[in-house]
C-alpha positions, 0 to 999 in steps of 0.5 A: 504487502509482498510476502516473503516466500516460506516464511511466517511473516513478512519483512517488508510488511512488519518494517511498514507497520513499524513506519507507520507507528512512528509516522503517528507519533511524529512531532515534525510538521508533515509527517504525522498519520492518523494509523494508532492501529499500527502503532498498536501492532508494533509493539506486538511484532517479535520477530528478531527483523522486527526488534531489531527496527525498533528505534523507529518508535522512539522520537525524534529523528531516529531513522535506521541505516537500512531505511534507503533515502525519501522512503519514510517520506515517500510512505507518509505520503501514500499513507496521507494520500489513500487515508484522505481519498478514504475520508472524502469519498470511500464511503461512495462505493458498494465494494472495497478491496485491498489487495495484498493488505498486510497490517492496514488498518483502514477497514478499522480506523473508516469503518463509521464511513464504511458501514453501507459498503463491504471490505475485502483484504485479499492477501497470503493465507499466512499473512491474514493469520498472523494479523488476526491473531495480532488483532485478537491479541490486542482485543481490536475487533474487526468491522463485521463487513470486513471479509478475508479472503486468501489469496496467492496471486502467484497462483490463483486468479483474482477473476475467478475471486470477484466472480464469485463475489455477490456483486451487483450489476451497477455497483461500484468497486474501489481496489487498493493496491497499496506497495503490492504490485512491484513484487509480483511477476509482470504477468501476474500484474498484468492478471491482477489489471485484467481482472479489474477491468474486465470485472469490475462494474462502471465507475469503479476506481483503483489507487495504487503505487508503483515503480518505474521501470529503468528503476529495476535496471539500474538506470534509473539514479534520482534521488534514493531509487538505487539505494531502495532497490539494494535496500530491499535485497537485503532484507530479502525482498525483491522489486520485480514489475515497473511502469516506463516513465511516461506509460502509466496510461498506456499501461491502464488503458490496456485494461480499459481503465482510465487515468484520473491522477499521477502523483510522481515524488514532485507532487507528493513533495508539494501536496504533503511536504510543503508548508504555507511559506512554500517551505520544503518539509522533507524530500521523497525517494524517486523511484516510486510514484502513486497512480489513481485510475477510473473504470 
């Protein structure tokens, strides 16, 4: 998650460990996780941004004004979306990197699938910090094979980091860029892509969100996509990097990555807001959507 420029923590990644910890103790069909570790650190979080969002943890259908339509459901489905890619198939690859990590918990709820691999968590040196010290708080031990690794991706080359990394020729590689890439700079994206496709080993595979671009415009008028772009401004945070509607291969295959899946607002809706009668469960914001790519 993005970090707030000068400051101890940021706003977007408390309010998204906050949402997460609701998520877990959702009683309504189709909007409960499995993250009890954000739940955990929710509770932990003193800052007055994060006491004033509070009321996400109790039940029911309490949500803040501040939160923009379809996003609390756009964010389960993400959560949903990764978490089962994790159960199923994490535990294929060598390597694991989440970038910009903020609260994840995943190296910590996986670790019994992710024994045989290593974790990386590259994220603002301030962030990493804040979250140890939160773990420790709360007595949660990090997997010995999780590794922190500081970065400012603003400022430092993530070639340079994987470079000195002892990876093996052959082995593979999984990154997670999970509600990163909008708030960097298109060329600091365009660095992160070009590190990964030109570092990564064959077979190597990275999941990630991202917005569209006439959303930064104001073009862009689906459903929630101008309020959670103003949204944002108001707690500080800025979208910055989109993908055209339409470009998302073009975009990976500047980087010699290959599509393998697109889940725009529509899919997400049907794969985790649908119920058996073909029901509509809840409506996702439509700015963003989640891309899944193979080296």
């Amino acid at each position: 998650m993005a970090k707030s420029t000068m400051s101890d923590f940021s706003p977007s990644a408390e309010l998204i460990c906050i949402l997460r910890a609701k998520s877990y103790s959702e009683k309504k069909e189709g909007y409960k996780t499995d993250d009890y570790i954000s739940l955990l650190i929710s509770h932990s979080l003193n800052s007055f941004f994060a006491m004033t969002q509070k009321s996400f943890l109790m039940p029911g259908n309490i949500l803040s004004p501040q939160i923009p339509a379809g996003s609390y459901e756009f964010l389960i489905s993400r959560i949903k979306y990764i978490d089962e890619f994790f159960q199923l198939r994490a535990s294929e690859f060598s390597n694991i990197f989440i970038l910009g990590a903020g609260f994840d918990s995943r190296a910590i709820r996986f670790q019994n699938q992710l024994q045989q691999s290593r974790v990386y968590e590259l994220d603002h040196s301030v962030s990493q910090s804040n979250k140890k010290a939160k773990l420790q708080e709360l007595s949660i031990q990090s997997p010995q094979n999780l590794h922190y690794i500081p970065i400012d991706f603003n400022q430092q080359s993530l070639t340079d980091i994987l470079q000195e990394l002892p990876i093996k020729k052959g082995e593979k590689s999984l990154f997670i860029l999970e509600g990163l890439i909008m708030y960097l700079s298109p060329s600091t994206v365009d660095s992160i892509f070009s590190a990964i496709g030109n570092c990564a080993p064959a077979g190597s595979e990275i999941i990630f969100d991202y917005v569209y671009s006439d959303v930064l415009t104001g073009e862009n008028t689906s459903y929630g996509s101008r309020e959670v772009f103003e949204g944002l401004k108001n707690i500080g945070e800025h979208w910055t990097f989109g993908i055209e509607k339409g470009g998302l291969a073009t975009f990976l295959n500047k980087h010699h990555i290959k599509l393998y899946d697109e889940a725009d607002a529509n899919i997400l809706e049907q794969r985790f807001f649908t119920n058996k009668q073909g029901e509509s469960l809840g409506k996702l914001n439509k700015a963003l959507a989640i891309a899944h790519g193979i080296k």
